[in-house]
C-alpha positions as CSV (number, residue, x, y, z in Angstrom):
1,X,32.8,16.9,0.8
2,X,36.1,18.3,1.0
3,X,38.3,18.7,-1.6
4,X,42.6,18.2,-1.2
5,X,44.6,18.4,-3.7
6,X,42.0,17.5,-6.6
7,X,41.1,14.6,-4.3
8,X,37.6,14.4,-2.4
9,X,38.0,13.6,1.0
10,X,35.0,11.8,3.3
11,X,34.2,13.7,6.8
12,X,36.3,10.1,7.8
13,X,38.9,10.9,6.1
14,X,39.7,14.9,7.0
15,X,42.5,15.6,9.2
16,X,41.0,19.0,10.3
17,X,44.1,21.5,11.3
18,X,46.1,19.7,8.2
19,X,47.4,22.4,5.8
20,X,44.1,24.2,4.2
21,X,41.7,21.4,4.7
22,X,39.9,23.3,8.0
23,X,40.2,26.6,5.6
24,X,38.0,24.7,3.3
25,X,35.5,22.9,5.7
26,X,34.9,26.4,7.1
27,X,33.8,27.5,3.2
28,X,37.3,29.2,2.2
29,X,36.3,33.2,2.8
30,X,32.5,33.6,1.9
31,X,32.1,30.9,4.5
32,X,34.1,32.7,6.9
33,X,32.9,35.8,6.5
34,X,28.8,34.2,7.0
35,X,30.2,32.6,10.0
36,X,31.7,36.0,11.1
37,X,28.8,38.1,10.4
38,X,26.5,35.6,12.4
39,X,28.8,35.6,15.6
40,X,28.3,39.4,15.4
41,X,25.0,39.3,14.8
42,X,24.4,37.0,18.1
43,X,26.7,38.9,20.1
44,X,24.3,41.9,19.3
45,X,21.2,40.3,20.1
46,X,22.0,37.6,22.8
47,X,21.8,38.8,26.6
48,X,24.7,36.9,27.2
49,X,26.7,38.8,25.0
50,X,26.3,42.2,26.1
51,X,29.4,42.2,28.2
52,X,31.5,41.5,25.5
53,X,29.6,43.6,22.7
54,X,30.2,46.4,25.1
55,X,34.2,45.7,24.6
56,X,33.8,46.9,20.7
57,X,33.1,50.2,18.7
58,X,29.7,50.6,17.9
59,X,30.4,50.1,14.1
60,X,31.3,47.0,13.8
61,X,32.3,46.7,10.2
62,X,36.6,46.7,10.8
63,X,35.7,43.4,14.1
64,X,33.9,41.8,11.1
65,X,37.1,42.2,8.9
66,X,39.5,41.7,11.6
67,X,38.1,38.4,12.7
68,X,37.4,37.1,8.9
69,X,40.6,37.7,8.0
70,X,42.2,36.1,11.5
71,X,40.7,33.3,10.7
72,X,40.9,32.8,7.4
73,X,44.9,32.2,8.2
74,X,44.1,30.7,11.1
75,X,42.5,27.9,9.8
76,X,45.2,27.1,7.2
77,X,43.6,29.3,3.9
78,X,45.4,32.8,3.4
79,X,46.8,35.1,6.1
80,X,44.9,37.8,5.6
81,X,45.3,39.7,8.7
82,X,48.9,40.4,8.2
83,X,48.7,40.9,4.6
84,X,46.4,44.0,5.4
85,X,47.0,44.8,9.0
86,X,50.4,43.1,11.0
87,X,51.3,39.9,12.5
88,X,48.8,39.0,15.0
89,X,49.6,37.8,18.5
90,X,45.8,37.4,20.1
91,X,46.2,37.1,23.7
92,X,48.3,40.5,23.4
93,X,45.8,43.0,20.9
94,X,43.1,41.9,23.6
95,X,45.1,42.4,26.9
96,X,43.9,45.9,27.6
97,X,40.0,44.3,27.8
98,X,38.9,42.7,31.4
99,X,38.3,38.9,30.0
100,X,37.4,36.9,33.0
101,X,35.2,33.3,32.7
102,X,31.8,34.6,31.9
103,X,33.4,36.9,29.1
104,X,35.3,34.2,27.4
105,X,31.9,31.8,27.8
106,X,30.0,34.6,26.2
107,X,32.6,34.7,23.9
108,X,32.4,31.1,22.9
109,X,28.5,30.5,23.2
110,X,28.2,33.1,19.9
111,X,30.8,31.3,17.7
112,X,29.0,28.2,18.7
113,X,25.8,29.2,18.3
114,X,27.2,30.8,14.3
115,X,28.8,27.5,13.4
116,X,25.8,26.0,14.4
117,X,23.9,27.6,11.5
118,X,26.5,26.9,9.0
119,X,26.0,23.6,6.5
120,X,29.2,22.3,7.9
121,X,30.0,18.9,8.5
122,X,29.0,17.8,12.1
123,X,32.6,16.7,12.8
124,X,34.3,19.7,11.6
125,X,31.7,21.9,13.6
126,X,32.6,20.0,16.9
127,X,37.1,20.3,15.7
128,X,35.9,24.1,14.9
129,X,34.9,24.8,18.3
130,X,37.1,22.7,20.6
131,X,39.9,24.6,18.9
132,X,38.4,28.3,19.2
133,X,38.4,27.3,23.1
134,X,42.6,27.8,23.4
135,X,42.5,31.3,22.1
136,X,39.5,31.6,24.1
137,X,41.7,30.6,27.0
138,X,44.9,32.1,26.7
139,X,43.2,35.5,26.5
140,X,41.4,35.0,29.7
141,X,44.9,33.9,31.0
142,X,46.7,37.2,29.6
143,X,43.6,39.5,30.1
144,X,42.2,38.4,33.7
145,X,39.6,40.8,35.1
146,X,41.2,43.6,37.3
């Protein structure tokens, strides 16, 4: 149950993407950052993944801040990224990588796969990842495989 202004909102009732109300469904930070440390976790163990694992540092401790704090402002709760880092623009901090199809799939199948394990409501999960698929895109767009 979602909460909105004091009032509790049914899955029915949530207009995911509405001021902080996906920020909330996704468990405000500690829910972000589980979420987080699971997709890193798969992209470490997942065959899939080890195209794109090989795109980041070894240590992945500052990805796992990065992305928690992305997301936490881009899901409505507080922009954390810019507070600590700078104004984001996604397609361009990736544009030096060589994201083609398979890399943004890999991408995509260990956020799924991490929101899949969360206790998140089934209707948020499905919003969660449909809308993690046009950053998803837009890098492939910007960073297209040499």
């Amino acid at each position: 149950m979602i909460k909105t202004n004091g009032k509790a909102l049914n899955p029915s009732q949530t207009q995911y993407g509405q001021q902080d109300t996906s920020y909330k469904a996704a468990g405000q930070l500690p829910g972000i950052t589980q979420l987080v440390d699971l997709f890193y976790d798969n992209m470490d163990s997942l065959a899939v993944a080890s195209v794109i694992r090989n795109m980041h540092p070894q240590d992945l401790t500052e990805s796992r801040t990065k992305l928690a704090y992305f997301l936490s402002g881009w899901l409505g709760g507080p922009k954390l990224y810019s507070q600590h880092y700078k104004p984001i623009g996604i397609p361009a901090v990736h544009k030096h990588l060589p994201v083609g199809q398979s890399e943004a799939e890999a991408w995509l199948h260990c956020m799924k796969q991490a929101i899949d394990q969360q206790p998140y409501e089934e209707a948020f999960k499905d919003y969660f990842i449909k809308q993690l698929r046009v950053p998803a895109e837009r890098i492939k767009q910007v960073c297209s495989k040499q």
